[in-house]
N, C-alpha and C positions, 0 to 999 in steps of 0.2 A: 504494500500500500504506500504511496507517494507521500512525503513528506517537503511541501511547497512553502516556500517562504509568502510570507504575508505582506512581507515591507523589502528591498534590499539589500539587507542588512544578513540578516542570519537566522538559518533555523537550526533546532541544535537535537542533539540522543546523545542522550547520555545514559552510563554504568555506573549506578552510586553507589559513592563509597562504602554505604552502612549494608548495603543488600545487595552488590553489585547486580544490580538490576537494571532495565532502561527506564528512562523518562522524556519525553521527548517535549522540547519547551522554543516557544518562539517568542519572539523581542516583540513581545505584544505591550498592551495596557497593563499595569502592576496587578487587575481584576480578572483577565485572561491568565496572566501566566501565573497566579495562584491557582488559577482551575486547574490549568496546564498540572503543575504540580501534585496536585490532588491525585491525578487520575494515576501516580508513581508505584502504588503496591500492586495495580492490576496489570501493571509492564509489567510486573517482573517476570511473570510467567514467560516472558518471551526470552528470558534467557534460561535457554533448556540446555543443559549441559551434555546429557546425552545426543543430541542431535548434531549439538556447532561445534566439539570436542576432535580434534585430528589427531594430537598425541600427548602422554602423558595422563596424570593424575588431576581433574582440576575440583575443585567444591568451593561452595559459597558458604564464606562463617562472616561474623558479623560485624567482622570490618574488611571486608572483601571477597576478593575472588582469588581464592589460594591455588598453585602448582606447586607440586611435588616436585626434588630435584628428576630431573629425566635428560635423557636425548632429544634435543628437539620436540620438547612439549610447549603444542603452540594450540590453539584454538580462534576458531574461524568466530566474527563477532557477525551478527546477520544485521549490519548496514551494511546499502550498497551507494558510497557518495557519487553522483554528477555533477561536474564543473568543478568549481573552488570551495576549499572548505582547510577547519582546523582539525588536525587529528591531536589531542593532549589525553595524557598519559600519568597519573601517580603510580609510583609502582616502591617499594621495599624490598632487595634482595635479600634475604635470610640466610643464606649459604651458598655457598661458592664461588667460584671464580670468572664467570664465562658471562655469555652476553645476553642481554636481553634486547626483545628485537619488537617494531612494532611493522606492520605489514599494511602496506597502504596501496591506494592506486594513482595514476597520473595519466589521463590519457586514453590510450591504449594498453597503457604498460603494468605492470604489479610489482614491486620490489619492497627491501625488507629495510628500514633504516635499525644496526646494531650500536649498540653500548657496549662499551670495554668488551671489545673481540680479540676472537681467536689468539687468545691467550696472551695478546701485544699492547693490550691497553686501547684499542684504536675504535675509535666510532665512525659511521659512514653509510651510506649508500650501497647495497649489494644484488643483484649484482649491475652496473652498468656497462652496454656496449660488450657485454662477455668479461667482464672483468670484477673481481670483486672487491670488498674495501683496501684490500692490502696493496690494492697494483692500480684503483684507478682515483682521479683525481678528488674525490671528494673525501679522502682521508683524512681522518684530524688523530693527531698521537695524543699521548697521554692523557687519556680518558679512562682515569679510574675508579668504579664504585666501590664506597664507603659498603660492607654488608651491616644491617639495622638501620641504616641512611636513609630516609624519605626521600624520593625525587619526583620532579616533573620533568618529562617531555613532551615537547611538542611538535609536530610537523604541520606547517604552514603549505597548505600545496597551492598553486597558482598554476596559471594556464602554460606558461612558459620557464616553473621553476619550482623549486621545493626547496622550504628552507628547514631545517632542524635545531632545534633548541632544547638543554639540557640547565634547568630551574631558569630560566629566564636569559641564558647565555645562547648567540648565535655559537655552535659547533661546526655546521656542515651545510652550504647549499649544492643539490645539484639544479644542474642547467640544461634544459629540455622541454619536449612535448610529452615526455615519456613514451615513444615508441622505440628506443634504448634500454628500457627496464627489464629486469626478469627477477624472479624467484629464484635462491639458489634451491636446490632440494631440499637441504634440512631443512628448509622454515614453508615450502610448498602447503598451502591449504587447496581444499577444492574447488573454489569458485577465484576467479581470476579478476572479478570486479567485487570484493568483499575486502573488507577491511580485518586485520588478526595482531594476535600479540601472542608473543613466546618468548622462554626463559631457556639458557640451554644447559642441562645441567645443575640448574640453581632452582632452593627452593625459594618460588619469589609472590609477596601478596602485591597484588593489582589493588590501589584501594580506588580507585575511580578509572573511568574511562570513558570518552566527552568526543561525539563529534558534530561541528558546527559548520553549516555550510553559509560560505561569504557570497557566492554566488552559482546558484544551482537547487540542485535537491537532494537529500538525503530517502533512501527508499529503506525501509524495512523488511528484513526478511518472512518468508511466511510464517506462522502463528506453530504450524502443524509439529506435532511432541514427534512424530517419527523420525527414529537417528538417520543420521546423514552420513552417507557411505566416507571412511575414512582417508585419506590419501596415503598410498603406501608409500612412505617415508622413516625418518628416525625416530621413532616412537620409543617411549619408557619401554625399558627390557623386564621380564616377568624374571625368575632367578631359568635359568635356562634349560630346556628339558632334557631328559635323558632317555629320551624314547624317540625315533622318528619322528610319528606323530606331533603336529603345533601344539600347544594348549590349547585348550577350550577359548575359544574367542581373538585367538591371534588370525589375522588375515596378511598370507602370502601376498606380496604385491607382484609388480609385473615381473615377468618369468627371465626378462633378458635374453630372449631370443635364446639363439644356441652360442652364445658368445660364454667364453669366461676369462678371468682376470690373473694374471700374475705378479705377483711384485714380487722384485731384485733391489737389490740395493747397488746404488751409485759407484761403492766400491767395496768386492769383498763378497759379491755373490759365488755360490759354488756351480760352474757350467751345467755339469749334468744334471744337476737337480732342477732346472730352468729345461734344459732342450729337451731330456727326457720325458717327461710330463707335456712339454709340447707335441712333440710329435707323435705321441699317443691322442690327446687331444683332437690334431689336425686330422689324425687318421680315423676317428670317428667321424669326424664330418664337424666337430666343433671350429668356432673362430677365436684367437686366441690373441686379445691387447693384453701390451705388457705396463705397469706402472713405477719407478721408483721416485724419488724422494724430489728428486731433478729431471726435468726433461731434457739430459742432458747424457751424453754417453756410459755405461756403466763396465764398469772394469771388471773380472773376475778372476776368484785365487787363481794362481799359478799352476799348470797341471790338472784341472779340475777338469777334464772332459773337451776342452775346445781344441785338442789337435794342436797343431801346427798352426794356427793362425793365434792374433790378439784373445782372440772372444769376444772384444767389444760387443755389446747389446746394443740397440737406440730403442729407449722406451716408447712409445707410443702418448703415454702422458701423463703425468705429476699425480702423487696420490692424491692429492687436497681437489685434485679435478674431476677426482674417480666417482664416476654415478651407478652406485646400487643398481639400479633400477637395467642397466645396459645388461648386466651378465646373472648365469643362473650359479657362479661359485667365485670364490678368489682362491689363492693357491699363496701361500708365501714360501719363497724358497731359500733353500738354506746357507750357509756361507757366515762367515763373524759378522760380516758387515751388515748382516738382517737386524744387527743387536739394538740397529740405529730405530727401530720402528717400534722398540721396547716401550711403550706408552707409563710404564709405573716403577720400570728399574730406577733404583735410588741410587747405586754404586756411578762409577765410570771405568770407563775403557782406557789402556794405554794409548792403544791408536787413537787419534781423534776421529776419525771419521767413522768410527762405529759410534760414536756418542749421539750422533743426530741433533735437531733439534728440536725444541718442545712445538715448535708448530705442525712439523713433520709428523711428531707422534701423537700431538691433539687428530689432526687428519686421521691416521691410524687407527685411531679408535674409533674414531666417528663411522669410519666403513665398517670395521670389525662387527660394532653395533649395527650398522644398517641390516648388513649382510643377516645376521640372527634376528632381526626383525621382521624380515622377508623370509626368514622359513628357508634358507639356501646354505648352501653348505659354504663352510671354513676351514679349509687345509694348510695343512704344513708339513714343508720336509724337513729335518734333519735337526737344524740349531734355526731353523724358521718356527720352530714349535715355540720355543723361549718367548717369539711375539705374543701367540696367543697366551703363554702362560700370563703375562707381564699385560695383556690387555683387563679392560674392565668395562665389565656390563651388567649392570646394576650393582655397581659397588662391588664384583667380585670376582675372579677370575676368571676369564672362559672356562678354562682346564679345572676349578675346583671341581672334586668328587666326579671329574669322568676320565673312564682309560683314555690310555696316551702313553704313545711311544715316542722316543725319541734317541739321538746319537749317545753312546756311549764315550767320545771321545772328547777329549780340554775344550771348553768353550775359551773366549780370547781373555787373555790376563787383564785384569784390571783390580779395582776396589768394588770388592765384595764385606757389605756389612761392618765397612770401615779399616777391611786391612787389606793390601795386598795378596791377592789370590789368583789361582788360574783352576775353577773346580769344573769339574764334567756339566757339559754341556745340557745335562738333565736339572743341574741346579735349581734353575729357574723354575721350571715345573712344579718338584718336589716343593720348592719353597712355598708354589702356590697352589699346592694341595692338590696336585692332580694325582691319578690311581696312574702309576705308570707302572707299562706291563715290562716282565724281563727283557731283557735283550733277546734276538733271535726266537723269540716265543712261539713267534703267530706261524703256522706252518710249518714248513722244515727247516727243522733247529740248528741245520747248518751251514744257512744264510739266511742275509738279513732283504734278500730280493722280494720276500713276499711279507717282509714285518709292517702288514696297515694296521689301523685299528682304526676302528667307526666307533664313532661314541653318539648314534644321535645326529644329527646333522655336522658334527666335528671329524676328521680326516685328519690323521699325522702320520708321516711316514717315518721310521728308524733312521734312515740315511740316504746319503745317494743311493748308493746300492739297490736301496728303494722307490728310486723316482720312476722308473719306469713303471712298473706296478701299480704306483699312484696316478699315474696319468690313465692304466685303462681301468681300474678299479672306479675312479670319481667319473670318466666316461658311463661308465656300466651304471654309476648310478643315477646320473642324471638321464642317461636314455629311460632307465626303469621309470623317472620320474617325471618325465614329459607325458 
């Protein structure tokens, strides 16, 4: 139902703070917009949490509308703005480190304006032109939330620009018609002219949410209590099954064609454990992008399988670019240099280039987590096991309490738990609680060519020795599962 200004000034919907609910109020006579107000407890019904909910935990207590920390838990708001309007924002982060994002429109276009992101402090625009806050121009640095700190923002949109504001300070304009915009995926809702907000990772209460159109109309969404189909994205992780089978109430998203995903690292991947797995892959009929850290050439140990040439790889494209939603598995392969994709290792590495970066390894996780959201498998070869040991979804290890094998042999020296060490390459695992089965177990005991273990939608292979195995084993089973 249309929501038409009366004068040309503004009409406004608002989510209040005490019920976050709507109210929808125009710059009438002081005896109208009391009415206006009045009619505030019977809005509220219009925000039906089950319906406009995409991901994560959300509930209304009574000083807002609270999220649970998750992955990319955001929630579609059912206004739909035309023309000019103000998008403003209170919000309280309660825990964590990571961004809170409000999702607007402009245009043609949908995009996400984030608060202290991807782990660099940076606020901005995401994505524009194909680029997102970190590479295009509407980044602004040092932007960091206080957690228990009250904020406003606000996004001013205009016909030819958008401006962002953080308690009353200009942050960020971008400049456009918005037919440059896009959604990255983590924060994708399902309607492309709706307005949303999401917290990534953080538990954070919304105490209000206000939007006023300067010129145009605000339309509301329908009335109707029936949920609204989810957008398969980064959704809060349930603790992770141990059975084939999803949960009860998890929805597979898109299947990713017959593509899947490998990532190497930059420097320090092991050969065979990459072409092995490929070319079993290819020889299914699967298509196979590769991802590391850089789009940028990637080196591998010495001796590991590449013959007589370098081995140089050229990735195909940067993990932080990688979309879920393209492939039906990812494959991490093994080699020291996989140590760099460690998302919760605390120690370091002698080498520096196994150390990574935290942005590298925020990315890493982010897929980790997509990937088990979508219900698709997560493999690993060798000392690529350690990533998933070292990853976290929903606060806990992939590998806690499920089998898992991996290399018997020295992972790379560094600082382990504060001193100098160089321990087997299982370490990481063990540390985080995964059932790992003996060496050489699985099959015949006297190689490790046939050492898998399925745990559930998780895949790790023992070693190289075992990459080829892994590549028609995770075939066989994605055939089984189309």
């Amino acid at each position: 139902m249309p929501l038409t200004n009366r004068t040309r000034t503004s009409g406004r919907v608002t989510i209040s703070a005490v019920v976050a609910c709507f109210v929808i109020a125009t710059q009438l006579s002081a005896a109208e917009d009391d009415r206006t107000r009045e009619k505030s407890d019977d809005l509220i019904q219009l925000m039906n949490l089950d319906r406009d909910t995409v991901a994560g935990q959300w509930r209304k207590t009574p000083d807002g509308l609270l999220t649970s920390a998750a992955n990319g838990s955001r929630i579609s708001l059912p206004v739909e703005p035309k023309g000019e309007y103000d998008f403003t924002v209170t919000f309280t982060r309660q825990t964590g480190q990571h961004s809170i994002a409000l999702l607007f429109v402009s245009g043609s276009g949908q995009a996400a304006f984030d608060l202290d992101a991807w782990g660099q402090h940076l606020a901005g625009f995401q994505n524009v032109g194909g680029k997102d806050v970190r590479q295009n121009s509407t980044r602004a640095a040092d932007v960091t939330l206080i957690n228990g700190q009250k904020y406003t923002a606000e996004l001013r949109v205009r016909r030819d620009r958008v401006d962002a504001y953080l308690d009353g300070k200009l942050l960020s304009t971008y400049r456009g018609d918005g037919s440059d915009l896009r959604v990255l995926a983590n924060w994708r809702i399902p309607s492309k002219r709706r307005l949303g907000i999401g917290a990534w990772d953080s538990e954070t209460l919304f105490h209000s949410i206000e939007v006023r159109s300067v010129n145009g109309t605000i339309d509301l969404a329908s009335t109707s209590s029936s949920p609204r189909p989810r957008t398969p994205s980064t959704t809060p992780m349930p603790p992770v099954p141990t059975s084939t089978n999803p949960p009860r109430g998890k929805r597979p998203a898109a299947d990713g064609g017959d593509r899947v995903l490998i990532v190497i690292a930059n420097d320090g991947f092991f050969y065979r454990e990459y072409a092995d797995p490929r070319q079993e892959f290819e020889r299914a009929g699967f298509t196979v992008e590769v991802a590391a850290a850089r789009r940028a050439p990637c080196r591998p140990h010495a001796n590991s399988g590449q013959g007589g040439s370098d081995g140089a790889v050229q990735p195909d494209l940067a993990i932080a670019d990688a979309d879920p939603n393209r492939y039906r598995a990812i494959l991490f392969s093994g080699g020291w240099g996989s140590s760099m994709y460690q998302y919760a290792f605390q120690g370091s590495y002698n080498n520096s280039a196994y150390n990574g970066d935290r942005q590298t390894k925020d990315a890493t996780n982010r897929l980790i987590n997509a990937f088990v959201e979508q219900d698709k498998y997560v493999c690993a070869l060798c000392h690529g096991v350690s990533v998933l040991a070292w990853s976290r979804v929903n606060g806990r290890s992939l590998l806690a309490g499920r089998r898992a094998t991996g290399p018997t042999r020295q992972g790379p020296a560094g600082i382990y738990n504060g001193r100098q060490a160089q321990p087997s390459s299982r370490w990481g695992s063990e540390q985080n609680g995964a059932k790992m089965v003996a060496p050489n177990s699985v099959g015949n005991p006297s190689t490790a060519a046939d050492d898998i273990v399925i745990d559930g939608k998780i895949m790790t292979g023992q070693d190289d020795i075992s990459a080829r195995e892994m590549g028609r084993q995770l075939a066989k089973q994605l055939k089984g599962s189309s």
